[in-house]
Backbone bond lengths (Angstrom), bond angles and torsions (degrees), N, CA, C in turn:
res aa  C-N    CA-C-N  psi(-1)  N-CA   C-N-CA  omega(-1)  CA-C   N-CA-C  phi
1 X - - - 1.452 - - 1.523 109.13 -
2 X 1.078 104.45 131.81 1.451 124.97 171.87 1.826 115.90 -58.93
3 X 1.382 124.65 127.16 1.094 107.25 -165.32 1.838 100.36 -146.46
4 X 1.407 120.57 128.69 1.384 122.44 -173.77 1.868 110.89 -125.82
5 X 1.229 107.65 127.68 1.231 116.45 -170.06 1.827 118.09 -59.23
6 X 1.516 133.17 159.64 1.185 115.97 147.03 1.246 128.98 -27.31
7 X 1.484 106.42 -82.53 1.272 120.60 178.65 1.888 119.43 -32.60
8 X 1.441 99.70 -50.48 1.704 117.09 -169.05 1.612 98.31 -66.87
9 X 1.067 118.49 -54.78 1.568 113.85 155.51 1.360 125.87 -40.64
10 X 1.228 115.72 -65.04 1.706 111.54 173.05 1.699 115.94 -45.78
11 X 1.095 107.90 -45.68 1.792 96.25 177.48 1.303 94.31 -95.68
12 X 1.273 154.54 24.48 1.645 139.65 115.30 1.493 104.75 -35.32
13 X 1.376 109.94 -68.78 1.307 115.72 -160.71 1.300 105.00 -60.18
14 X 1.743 125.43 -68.60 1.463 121.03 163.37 1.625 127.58 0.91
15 X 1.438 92.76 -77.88 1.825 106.91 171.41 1.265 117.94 -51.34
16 X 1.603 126.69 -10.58 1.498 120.97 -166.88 1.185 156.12 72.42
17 X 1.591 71.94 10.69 2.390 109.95 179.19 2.111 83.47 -47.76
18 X 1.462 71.96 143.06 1.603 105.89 165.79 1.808 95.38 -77.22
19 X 1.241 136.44 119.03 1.272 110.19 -172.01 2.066 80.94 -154.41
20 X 1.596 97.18 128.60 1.373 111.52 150.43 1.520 140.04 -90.06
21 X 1.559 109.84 110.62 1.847 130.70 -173.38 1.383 107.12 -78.94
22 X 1.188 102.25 121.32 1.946 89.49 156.53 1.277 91.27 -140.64
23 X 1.670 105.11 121.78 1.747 107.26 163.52 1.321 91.00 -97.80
24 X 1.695 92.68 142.89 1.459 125.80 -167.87 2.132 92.92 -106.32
25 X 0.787 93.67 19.12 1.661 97.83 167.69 1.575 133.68 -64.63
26 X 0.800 133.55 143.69 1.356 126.55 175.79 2.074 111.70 -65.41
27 X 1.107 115.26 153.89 1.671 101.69 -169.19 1.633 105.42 -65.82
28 X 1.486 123.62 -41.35 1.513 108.58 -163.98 1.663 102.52 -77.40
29 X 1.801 123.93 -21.34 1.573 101.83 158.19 1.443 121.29 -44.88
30 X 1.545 101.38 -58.68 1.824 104.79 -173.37 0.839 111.87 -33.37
31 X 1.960 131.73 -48.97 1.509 136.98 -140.21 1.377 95.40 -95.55
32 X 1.323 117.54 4.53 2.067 116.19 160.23 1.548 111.76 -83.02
33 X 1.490 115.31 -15.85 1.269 140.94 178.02 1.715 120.55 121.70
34 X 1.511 92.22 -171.79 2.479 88.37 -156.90 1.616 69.36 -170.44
35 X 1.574 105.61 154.38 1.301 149.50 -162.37 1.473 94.70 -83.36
36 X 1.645 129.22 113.74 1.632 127.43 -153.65 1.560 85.89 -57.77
37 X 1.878 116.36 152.07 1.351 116.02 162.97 1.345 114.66 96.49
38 X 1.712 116.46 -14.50 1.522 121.85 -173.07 1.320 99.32 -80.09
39 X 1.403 122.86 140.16 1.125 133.50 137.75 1.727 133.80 -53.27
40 X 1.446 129.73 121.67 1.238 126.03 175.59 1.176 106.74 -76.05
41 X 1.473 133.36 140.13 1.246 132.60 151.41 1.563 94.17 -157.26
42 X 1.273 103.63 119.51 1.632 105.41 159.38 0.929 143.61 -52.44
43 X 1.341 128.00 138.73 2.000 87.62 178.94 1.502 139.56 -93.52
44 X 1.494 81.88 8.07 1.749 81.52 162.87 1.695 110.74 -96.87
45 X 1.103 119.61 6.34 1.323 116.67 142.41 1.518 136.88 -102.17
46 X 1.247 109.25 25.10 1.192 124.71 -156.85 1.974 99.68 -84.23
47 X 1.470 114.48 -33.31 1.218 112.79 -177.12 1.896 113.29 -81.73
48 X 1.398 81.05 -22.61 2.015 94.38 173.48 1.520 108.82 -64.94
49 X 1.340 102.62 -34.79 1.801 107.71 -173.58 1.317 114.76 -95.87
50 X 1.375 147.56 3.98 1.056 169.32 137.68 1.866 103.01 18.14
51 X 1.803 105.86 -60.13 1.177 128.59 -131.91 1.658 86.23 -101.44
52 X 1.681 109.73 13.76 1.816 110.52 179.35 1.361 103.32 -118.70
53 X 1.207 131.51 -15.18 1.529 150.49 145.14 1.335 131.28 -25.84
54 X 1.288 144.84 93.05 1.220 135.80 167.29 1.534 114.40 -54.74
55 X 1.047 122.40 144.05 1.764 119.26 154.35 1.472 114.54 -79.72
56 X 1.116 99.28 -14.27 1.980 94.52 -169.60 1.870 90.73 -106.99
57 X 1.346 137.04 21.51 1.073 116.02 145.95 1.399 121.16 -124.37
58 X 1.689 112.58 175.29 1.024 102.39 -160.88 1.801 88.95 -110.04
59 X 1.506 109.06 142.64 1.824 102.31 -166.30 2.543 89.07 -124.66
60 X 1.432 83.45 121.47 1.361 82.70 166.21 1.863 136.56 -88.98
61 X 1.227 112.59 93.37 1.064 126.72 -171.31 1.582 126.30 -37.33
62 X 1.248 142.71 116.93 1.525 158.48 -170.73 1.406 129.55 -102.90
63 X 1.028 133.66 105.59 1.597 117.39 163.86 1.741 89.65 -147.15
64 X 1.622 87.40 -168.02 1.715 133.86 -159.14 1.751 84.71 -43.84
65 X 1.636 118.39 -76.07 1.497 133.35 177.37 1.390 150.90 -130.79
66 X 1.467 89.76 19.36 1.730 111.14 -178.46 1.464 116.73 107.37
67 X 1.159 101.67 -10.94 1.637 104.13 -171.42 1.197 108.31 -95.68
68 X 1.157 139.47 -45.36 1.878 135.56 168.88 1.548 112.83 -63.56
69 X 1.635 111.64 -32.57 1.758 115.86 -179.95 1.250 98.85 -55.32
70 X 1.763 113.30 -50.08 1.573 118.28 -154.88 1.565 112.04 -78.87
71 X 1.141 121.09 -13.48 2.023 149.68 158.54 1.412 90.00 -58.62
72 X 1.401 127.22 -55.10 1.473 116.95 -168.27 1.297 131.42 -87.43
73 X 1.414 123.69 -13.81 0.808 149.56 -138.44 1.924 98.50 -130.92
74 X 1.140 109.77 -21.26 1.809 118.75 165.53 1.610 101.99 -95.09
75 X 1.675 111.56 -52.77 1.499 102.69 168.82 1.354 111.21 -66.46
76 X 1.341 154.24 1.78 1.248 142.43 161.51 1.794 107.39 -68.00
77 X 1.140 91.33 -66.65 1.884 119.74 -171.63 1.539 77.29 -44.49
78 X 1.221 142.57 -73.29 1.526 115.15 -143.83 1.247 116.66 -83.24
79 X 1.376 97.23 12.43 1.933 104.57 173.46 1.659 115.04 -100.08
80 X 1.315 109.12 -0.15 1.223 121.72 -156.58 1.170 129.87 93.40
81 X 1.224 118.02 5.13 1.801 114.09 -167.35 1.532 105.02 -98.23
82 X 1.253 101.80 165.35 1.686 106.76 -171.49 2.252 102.15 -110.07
83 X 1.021 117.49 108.33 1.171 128.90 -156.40 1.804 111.14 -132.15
84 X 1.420 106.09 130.64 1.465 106.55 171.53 1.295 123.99 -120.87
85 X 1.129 133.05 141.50 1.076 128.19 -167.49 1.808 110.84 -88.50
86 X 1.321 122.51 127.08 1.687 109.93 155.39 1.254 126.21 -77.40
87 X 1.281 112.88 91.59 1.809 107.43 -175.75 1.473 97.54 -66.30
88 X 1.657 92.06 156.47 1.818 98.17 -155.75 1.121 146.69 136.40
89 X 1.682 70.75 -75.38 1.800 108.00 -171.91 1.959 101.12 73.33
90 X 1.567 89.40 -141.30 1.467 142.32 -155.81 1.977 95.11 -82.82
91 X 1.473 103.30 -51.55 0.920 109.66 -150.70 2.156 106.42 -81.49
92 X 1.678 95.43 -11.72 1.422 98.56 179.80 1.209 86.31 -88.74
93 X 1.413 137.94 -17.68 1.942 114.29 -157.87 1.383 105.71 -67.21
94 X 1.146 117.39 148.56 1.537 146.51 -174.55 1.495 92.56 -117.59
95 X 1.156 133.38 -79.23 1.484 136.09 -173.60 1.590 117.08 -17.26
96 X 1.731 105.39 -174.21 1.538 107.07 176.67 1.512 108.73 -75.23
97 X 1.398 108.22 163.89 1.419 122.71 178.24 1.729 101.21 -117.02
98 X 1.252 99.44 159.77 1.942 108.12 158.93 1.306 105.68 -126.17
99 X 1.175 106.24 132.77 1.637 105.41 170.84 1.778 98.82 -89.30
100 X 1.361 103.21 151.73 1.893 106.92 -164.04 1.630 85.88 -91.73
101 X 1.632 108.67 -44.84 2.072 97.10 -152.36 1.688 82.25 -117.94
């Protein structure tokens, strides 16, 4: 499994990489805040949302501490999708936040 740091993410974003988020969070985590640009998808809706997914991109996976991203991010890969994990999570980010509500 593919795996990308807080930090290595934050100067992704810095530099202005075209870069696809999906926090795999539950919604009332997100609404404490999510990495500007992330996508919500839970991951127990993650197989319902399937059909919003490109195959030809590559989407870097988010949660609470690495352990639900890295759940999503093995169920991605065996669907075909190209997926990275943020080891971490949420809880290493240093960067900006958005609050959703």
């Amino acid at each position: 499994m593919r795996t990308i740091t807080a930090n290595e993410l934050e100067e992704l974003i810095k530099k202005g990489k075209e870069l696809h988020l999906i926090d795999v969070r539950e919604v009332h985590e997100v609404a404490t805040g999510k990495i500007p640009g992330a996508v919500n998808i839970p991951l127990g809706l993650l197989e319902f949302r399937l059909h919003e997914l490109d195959k030809s991109k590559e989407y870097i996976i988010i949660c609470r501490s690495g352990a639900r991203s890295g759940r999503a991010v093995q169920f991605l890969e065996s669907r075909g999708y190209k997926a990275v994990n943020m080891v971490g999570g949420m809880l290493e980010w240093e960067g900006t936040v958005e609050k959703i509500f």
